[in-house]
C-alpha positions in Angstrom: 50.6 -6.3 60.2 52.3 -3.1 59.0 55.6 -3.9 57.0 57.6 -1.3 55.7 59.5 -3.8 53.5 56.1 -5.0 52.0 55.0 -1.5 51.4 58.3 -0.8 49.2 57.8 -4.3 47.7 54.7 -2.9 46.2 56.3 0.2 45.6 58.7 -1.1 43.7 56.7 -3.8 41.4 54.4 -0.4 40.3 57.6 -0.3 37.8 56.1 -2.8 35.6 53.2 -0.5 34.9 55.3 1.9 33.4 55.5 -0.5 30.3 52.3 -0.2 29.1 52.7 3.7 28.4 54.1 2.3 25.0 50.7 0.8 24.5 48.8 3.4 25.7 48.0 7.5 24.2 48.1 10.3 27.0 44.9 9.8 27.3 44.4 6.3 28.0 47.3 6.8 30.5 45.7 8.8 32.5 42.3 6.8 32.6 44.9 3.7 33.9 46.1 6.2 36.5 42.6 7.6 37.4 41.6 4.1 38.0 44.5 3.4 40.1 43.8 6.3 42.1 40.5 5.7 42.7 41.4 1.8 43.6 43.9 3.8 46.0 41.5 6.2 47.6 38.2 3.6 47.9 38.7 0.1 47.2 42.4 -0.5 49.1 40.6 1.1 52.7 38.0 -1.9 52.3 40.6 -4.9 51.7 42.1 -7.2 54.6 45.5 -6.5 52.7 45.5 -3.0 53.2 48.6 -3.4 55.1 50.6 -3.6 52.2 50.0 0.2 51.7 49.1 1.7 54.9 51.5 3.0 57.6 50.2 2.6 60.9 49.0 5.9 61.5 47.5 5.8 58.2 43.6 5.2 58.8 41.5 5.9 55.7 44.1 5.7 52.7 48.0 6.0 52.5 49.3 9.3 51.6 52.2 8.2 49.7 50.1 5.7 47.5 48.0 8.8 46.6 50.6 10.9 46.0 52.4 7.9 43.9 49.4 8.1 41.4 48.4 11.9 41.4 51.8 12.5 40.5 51.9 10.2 37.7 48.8 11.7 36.8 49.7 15.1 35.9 53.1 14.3 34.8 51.5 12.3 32.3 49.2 15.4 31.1 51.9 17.6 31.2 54.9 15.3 29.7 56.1 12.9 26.8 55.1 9.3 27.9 59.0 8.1 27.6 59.6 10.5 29.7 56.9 9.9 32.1 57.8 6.2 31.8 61.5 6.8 33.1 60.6 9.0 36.2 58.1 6.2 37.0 61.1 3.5 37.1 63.4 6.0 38.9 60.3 6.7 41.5 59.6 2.8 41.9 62.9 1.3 41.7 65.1 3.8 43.1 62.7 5.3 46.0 61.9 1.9 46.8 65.2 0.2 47.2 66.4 3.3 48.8 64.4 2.8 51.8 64.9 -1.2 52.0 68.6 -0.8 51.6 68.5 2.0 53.8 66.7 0.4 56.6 68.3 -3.1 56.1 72.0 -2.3 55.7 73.6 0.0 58.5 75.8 2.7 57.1 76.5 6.0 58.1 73.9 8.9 58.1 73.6 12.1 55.4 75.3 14.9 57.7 72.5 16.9 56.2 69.6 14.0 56.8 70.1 12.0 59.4 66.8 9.5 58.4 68.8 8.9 54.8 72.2 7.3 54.8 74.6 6.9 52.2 73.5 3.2 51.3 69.9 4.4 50.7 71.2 7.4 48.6 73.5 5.0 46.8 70.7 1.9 46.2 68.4 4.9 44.6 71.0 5.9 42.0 72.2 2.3 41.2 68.5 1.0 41.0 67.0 4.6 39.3 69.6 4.4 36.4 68.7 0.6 36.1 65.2 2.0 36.0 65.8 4.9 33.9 67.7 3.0 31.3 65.2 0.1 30.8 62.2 2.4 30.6 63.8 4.7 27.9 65.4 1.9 25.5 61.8 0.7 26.1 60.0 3.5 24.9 62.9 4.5 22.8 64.8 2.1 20.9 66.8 3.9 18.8 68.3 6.1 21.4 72.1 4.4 22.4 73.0 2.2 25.3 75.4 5.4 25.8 72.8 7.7 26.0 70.2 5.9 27.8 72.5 4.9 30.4 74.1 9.0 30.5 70.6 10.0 30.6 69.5 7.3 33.7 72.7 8.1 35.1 72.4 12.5 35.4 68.6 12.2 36.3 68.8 9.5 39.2 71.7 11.4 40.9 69.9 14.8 40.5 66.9 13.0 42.0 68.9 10.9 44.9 69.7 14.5 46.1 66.4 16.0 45.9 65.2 12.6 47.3 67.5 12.7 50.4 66.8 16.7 51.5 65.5 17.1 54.7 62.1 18.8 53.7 58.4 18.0 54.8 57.0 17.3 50.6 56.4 13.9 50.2 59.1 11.8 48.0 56.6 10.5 45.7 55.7 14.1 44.7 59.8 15.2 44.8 61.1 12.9 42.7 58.6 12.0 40.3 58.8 16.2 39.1 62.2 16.0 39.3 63.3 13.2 37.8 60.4 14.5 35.0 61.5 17.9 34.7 65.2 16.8 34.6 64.3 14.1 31.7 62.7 17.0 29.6 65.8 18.8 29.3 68.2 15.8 29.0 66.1 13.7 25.9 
């Protein structure tokens, strides 16, 4: 049966893909995420355990899984691994707890997004820049704890906004290019 909570679970444990970008070249990156989309897109819709991915209305595939990947896709053709490697932690750890936190823990409503509350919004900073900073001392070792956490800290509250507007785009897509396009500028 559906689970929301399982569904982040996965979402969130995606993070520890992000470390192999050391390992990998753009290219090889974006064979790993080809193959994950294509395990998204054909093999996931066949398994008993599709539940883990799939909404209920969700018949053939789950848009946000296919977004999750696509997204990672480009950024990686278009962006500097670390970088790619930090929005990928803000977009698993930060989206994901958002929406457990969110859903779990009653606290009062965004007067501009009445689905996101201020325990969601708070859960995606604390857990992005947790992300964020991980992923780029990772990538990055000689960049400072100072900067590493400054740089976590800017992009995961730009992207908490973006993250918590009331628009139609799917989150995957929203905060991956943000958190991405905000990284470029600040490293």
């Amino acid at each position: 049966m559906f689970s929301e909570q399982k569904r982040q679970s996965v979402h969130i444990l995606l993070f520890l893909l992000a470390f192999f970008l050391k390992y990998l070249n753009r290219w090889q990156a974006a064979v790993l995420l080809l193959i994950l989309l294509f395990v998204t897109l054909f093999l996931i819709p066949r398994l008993k355990i599709k539940s883990f991915f799939y909404r209920q209305l969700e018949k053939k595939y789950s848009q946000g899984a296919v977004w999750y990947f696509l997204v990672l896709l480009i950024l990686v053709l278009i962006f500097p691994l670390p970088v790619v490697a930090a929005s990928w932690a803000i977009l698993a750890l930060g989206d994901g707890t958002a929406t457990i936190i969110g859903q779990n823990f009653k606290a009062k409503e965004l007067p501009w997004n009445k689905k996101k509350s201020y325990f969601g919004s708070l859960a995606f900073i604390f857990f992005g820049v947790i992300g964020a900073f991980i992923l780029l001392k990772w990538m990055m070792p000689d960049l400072t704890n100072g900067a590493a956490f400054s740089i976590g800290l800017k992009t995961s509250l730009i992207a908490a906004v973006v993250e918590s507007l009331p628009w139609r785009i799917n989150d995957n897509l929203t905060v991956a290019v943000t958190s991405a396009v905000v990284l470029s500028w600040l490293i």
